[in-house]
C-alpha positions as CSV (number, residue, x, y, z in Angstrom):
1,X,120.7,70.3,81.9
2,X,120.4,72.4,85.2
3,X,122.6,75.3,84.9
4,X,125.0,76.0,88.1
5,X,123.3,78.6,91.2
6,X,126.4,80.5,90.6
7,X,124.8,81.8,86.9
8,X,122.5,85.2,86.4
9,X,119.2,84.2,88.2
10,X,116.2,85.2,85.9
11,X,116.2,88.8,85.8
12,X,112.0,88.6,85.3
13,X,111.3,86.8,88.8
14,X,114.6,86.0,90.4
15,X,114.9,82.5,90.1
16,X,118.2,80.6,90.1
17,X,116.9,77.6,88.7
18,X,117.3,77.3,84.9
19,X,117.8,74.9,81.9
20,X,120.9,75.4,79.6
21,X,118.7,76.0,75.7
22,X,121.9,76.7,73.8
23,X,125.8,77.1,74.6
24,X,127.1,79.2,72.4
25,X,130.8,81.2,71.8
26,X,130.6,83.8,74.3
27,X,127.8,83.4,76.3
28,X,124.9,80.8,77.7
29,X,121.3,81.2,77.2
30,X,119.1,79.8,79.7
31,X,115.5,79.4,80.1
32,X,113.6,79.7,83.7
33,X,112.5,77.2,85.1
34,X,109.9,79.4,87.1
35,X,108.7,81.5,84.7
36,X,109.8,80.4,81.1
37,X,111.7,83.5,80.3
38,X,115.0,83.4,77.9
39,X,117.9,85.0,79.2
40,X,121.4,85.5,78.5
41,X,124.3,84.3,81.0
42,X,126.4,85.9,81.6
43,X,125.5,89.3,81.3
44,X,127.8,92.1,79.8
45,X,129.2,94.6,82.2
46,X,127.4,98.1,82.3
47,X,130.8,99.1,80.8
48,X,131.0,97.2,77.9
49,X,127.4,97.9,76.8
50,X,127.7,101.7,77.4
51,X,131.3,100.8,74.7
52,X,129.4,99.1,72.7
53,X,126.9,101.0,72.2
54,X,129.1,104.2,71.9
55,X,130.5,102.2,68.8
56,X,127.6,101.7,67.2
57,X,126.5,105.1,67.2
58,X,129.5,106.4,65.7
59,X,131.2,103.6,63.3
60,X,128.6,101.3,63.3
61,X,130.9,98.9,64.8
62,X,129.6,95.8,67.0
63,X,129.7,92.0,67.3
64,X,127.4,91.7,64.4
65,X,128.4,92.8,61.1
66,X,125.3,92.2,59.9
67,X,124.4,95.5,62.1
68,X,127.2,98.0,60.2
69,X,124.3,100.2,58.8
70,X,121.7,98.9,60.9
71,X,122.3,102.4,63.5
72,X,123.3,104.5,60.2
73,X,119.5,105.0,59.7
74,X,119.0,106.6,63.0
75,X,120.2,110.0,62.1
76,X,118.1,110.5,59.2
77,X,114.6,111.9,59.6
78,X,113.5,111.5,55.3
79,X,110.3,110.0,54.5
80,X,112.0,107.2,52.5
81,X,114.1,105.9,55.7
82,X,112.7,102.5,56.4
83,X,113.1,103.3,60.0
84,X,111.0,106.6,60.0
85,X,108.5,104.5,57.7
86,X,108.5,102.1,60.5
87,X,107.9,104.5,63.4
88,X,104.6,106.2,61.4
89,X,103.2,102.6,61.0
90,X,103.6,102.7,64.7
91,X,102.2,106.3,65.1
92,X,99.5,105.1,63.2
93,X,98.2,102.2,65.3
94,X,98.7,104.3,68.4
95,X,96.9,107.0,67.3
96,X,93.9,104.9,66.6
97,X,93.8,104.6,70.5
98,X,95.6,107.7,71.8
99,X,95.2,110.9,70.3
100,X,98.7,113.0,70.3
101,X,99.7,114.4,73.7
102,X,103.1,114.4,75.6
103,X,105.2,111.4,75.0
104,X,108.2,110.3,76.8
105,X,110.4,107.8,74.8
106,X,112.9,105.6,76.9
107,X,116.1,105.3,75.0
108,X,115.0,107.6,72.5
109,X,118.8,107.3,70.9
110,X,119.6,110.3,68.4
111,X,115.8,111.4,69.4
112,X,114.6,110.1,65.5
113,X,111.5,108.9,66.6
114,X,110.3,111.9,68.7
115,X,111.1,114.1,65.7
116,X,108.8,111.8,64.0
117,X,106.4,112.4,66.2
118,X,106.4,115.8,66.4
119,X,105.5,116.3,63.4
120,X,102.2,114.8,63.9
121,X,101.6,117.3,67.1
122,X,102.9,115.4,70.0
123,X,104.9,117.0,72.7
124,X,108.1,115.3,72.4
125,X,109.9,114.1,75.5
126,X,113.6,111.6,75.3
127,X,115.5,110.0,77.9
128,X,119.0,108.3,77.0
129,X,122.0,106.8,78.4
130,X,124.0,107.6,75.4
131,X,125.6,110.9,74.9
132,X,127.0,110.4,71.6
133,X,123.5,109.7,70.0
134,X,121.7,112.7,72.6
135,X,124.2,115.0,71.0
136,X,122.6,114.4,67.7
137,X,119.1,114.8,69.1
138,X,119.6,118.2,70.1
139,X,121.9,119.7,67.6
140,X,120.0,117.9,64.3
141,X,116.8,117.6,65.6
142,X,116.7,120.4,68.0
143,X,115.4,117.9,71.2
144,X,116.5,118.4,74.8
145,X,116.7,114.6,76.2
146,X,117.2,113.9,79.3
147,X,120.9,112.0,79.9
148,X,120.8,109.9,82.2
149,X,119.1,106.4,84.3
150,X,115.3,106.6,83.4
151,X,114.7,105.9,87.4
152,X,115.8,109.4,88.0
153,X,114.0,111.0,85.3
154,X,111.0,109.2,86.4
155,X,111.5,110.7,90.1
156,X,110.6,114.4,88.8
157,X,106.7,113.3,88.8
158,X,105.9,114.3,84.8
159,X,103.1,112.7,83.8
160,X,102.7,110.9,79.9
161,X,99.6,110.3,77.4
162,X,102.0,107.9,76.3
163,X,105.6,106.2,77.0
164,X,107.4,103.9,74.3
165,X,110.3,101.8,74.5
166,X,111.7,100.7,70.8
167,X,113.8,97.8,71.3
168,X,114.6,99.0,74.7
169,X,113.4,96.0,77.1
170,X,115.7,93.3,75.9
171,X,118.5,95.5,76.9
172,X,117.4,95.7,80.4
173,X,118.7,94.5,83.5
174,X,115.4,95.4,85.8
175,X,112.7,94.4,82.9
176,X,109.6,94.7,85.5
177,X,110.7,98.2,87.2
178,X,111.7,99.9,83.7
179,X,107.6,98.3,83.2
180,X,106.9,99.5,86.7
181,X,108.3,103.5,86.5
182,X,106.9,103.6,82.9
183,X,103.4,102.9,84.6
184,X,103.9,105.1,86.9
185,X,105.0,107.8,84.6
186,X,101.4,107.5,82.2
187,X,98.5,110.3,82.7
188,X,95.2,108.9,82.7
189,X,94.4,106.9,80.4
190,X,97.8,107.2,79.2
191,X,99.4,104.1,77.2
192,X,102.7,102.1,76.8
193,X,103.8,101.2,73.6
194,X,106.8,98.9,72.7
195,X,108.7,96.7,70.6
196,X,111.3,93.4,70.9
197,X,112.5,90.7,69.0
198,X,110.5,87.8,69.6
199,X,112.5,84.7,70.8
200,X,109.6,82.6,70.0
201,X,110.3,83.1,65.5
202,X,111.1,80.9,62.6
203,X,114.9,82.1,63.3
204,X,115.0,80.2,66.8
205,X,112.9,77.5,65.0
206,X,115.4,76.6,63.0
207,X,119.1,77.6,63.9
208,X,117.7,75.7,67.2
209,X,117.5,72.5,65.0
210,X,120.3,72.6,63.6
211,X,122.0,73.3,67.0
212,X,120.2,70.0,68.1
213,X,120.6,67.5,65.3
214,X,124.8,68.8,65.0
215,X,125.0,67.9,69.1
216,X,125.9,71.8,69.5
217,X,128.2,72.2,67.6
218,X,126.5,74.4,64.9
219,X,126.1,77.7,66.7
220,X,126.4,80.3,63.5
221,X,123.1,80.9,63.1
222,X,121.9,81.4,66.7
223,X,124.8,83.9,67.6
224,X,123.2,86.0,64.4
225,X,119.5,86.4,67.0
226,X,121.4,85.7,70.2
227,X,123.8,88.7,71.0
228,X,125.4,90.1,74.0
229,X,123.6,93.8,73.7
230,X,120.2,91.8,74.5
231,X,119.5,90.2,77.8
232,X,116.2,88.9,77.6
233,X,114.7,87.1,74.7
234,X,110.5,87.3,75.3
235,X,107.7,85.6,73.8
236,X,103.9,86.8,73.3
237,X,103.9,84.8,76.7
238,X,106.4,85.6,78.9
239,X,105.9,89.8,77.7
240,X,102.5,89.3,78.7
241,X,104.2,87.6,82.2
242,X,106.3,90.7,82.2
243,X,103.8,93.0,81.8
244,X,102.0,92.0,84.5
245,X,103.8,92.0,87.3
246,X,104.1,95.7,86.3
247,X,100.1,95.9,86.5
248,X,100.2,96.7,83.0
249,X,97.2,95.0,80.3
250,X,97.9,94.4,76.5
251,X,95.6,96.5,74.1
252,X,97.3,95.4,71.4
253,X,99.6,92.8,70.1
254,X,101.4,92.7,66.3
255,X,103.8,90.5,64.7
256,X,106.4,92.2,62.8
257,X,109.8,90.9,60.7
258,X,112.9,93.2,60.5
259,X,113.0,95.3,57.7
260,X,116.3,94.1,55.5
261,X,116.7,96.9,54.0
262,X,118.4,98.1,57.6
263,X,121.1,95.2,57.0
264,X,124.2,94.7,55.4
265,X,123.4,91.5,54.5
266,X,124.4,89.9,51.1
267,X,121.9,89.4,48.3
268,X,121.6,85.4,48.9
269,X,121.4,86.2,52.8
270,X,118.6,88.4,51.8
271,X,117.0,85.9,50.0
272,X,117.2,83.1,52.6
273,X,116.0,85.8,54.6
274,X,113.2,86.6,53.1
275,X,112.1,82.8,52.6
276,X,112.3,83.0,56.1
277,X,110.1,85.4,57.2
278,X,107.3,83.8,54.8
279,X,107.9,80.6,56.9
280,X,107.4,82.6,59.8
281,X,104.1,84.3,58.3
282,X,102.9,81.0,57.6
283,X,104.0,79.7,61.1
284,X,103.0,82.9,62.8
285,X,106.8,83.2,63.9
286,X,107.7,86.3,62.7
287,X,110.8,87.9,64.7
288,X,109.3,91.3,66.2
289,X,106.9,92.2,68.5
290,X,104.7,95.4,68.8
291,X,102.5,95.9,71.7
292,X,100.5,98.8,73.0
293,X,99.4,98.8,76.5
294,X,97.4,100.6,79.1
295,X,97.0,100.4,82.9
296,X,95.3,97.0,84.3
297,X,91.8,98.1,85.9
298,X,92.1,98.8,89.7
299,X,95.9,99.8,89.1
């Protein structure tokens, strides 16, 4: 089904032409006809997101409740917080490629992750929209982020050994420039690290069966991967797309699963969870994506 020219063209290469994949409560999501990308239609106002995600820094309210706790973790820089556990995993593979240097994160949040990763001797650099979770990067961790549209950081001319962007991409609404400044923001030999759900899982797998065989009607499961805070919904394929028109080359690519322990999520959820992701192991559908990158040759 051809959705209408009046809909969000692809926000990857700007075509209007697009297949309705699921119609869900709230919103559409489309696939390109172009380019293959998945995309949310319509997309949230700059408004609401900056609301939104005001309220999840601070009550931990959103449309998932699922997601309650999910922010909670940001704030806590312990060795035993999953999400600090997560980010040395992350140091860790980077830091087989790039030794510590200066790094700018993009949406670096309550500025977690650069505390992280100072501790392991790089210069720690933060950008953020959000002044609720910046407040807590400078007065916990003692960060001075930049507040404000990472196009005008990026004018100032700094220069990176490496930029990440943790589950920052989906939320965009200019995917290739975000790709395109953070390119142009690297040192030599500098590198780009980030991380996304991966719309190609086990969780679209199936929720997008049982969407099929009900005729539509059984939407629950999708709208728990499909939310309105994420735009774009990329595969190994379509990041790779991405990333090229941005003139940037993948050095490496990882499939990851959420960590549950960052849900509030019943114990039975958890276990249908966790029989999940072994499918998706199995399958090689697991639900994340971590990809380090570097400059394409000539660039």
């Amino acid at each position: 089904m051809k959705s209408s020219k009046d809909d969000t063209c692809c926000l990857v290469c700007g075509s209007r032409e697009s297949i309705l994949r699921y119609r869900l409560t709230h919103f559409d999501i489309l696939e390109c006809e172009a380019c293959g990308q998945i995309f949310l239609s319509p997309i949230p106002s700059e408004e609401s997101i900056r609301d939104l995600f005001a309220a999840l820094y601070t009550s931990g309210e959103g449309s998932l409740p699922e997601l309650r706790e999910y922010y909670g973790y940001c704030f806590d820089d312990t060795p035993d917080n999953p999400l600090v556990q997560q980010y040395e995993l992350w140091l860790d593979a980077i830091e087989a490629v790039q030794p510590p240097g200066r790094v700018l994160d993009i949406g670096c949040g309550t500025g977690l992750f650069l505390s992280v990763a100072r501790r392991r001797g790089w210069q720690p650099f933060g950008i953020d929209e959000s002044v609720e979770a910046t407040e807590h990067a400078r007065s916990h961790f003692g960060l001075d982020p930049w507040v404000g549209e990472f196009a005008s950081f990026a004018d100032h001319g700094e220069r990176f050994d490496l930029v990440t962007g943790w589950d920052v991409i989906e939320h965009s609404r200019d995917p290739v420039d975000l790709l395109r400044t953070a390119q142009k923001c690297l040192a030599p030999g500098g590198r780009v690290s980030l991380s996304t759900p991966n719309q190609r899982s086990v969780l679209d797998l199936i929720a997008g069966l049982l969407y099929r065989v009900s005729g539509g009607r059984m939407t629950t499961a999708l709208e728990k991967f499909y939310i309105d805070q994420h735009f774009l919904y990329f595969s190994p394929t379509t990041l790779r797309q991405c990333l090229g028109h941005a003139d940037l080359e993948i050095d490496r690519l990882d499939f990851e699963w959420t960590d549950l322990r960052r849900l509030a999520v019943s114990w039975p959820m958890r276990m249908g969870l966790e029989g999940l992701f072994l499918i998706g192991h199995l399958l090689k559908r697991q639900n994340r994506l971590f990809l380090i990158t570097q400059a394409a040759e000539g660039s």
